[in-house]
N, C-alpha and C positions, 0 to 999 in steps of 0.2 A: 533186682533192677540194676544196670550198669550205669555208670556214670554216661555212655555214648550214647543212652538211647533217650539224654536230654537235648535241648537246643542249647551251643554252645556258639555264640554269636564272633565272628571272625575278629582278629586283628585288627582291622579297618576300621569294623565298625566300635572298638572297645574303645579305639584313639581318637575316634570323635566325638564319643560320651565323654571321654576323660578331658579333652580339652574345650567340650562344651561346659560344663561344672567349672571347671578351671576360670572360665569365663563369666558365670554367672559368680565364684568365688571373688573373683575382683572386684568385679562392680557394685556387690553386696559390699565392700569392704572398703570402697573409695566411697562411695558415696552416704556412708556411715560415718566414715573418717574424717572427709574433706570439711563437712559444717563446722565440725568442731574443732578441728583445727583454723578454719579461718577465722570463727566467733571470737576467738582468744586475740585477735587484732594484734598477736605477734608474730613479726613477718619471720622471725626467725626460726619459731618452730613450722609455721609450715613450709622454711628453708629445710632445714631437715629432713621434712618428711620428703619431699623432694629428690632432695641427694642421697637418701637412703635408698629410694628405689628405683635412681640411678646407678649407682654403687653396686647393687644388688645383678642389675642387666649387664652391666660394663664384666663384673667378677663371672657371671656365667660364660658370656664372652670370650674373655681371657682363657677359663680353664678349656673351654670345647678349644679354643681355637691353639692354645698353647701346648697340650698334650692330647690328644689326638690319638694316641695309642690305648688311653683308658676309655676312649668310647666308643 
């Protein structure tokens, strides 16, 4: 039996699986996250959480938008 003569589902559809997950991954992950960091009624740890995953979007940012030949 050949690998062709399975369903190999396109392109398209792999990158809406993968950013569908991607999405259910977040939101598993904030809303696991966010209780406990706000119960700790320290503003400054959930400053950080914060700025880390601003930090995080800003640095992705930068590198697409700064080198542009590596993608």
């Amino acid at each position: 039996m050949l690998l062709s003569d399975f369903y190999l589902p396109s392109e398209q559809v792999i990158s809406v699986a993968i950013a569908f997950s991607a999405g259910i991954f977040i939101y598993v992950a904030a809303t696991d996250l966010l209780p406990v960091v706000n119960a700790a009624g320290d503003r400054l740890a959930s400053s950080f959480f914060f700025v880390g995953v601003l930090l995080y979007f800003l640095l992705n940012w930068a590198t697409h938008s700064l080198t542009p030949a590596l993608y």
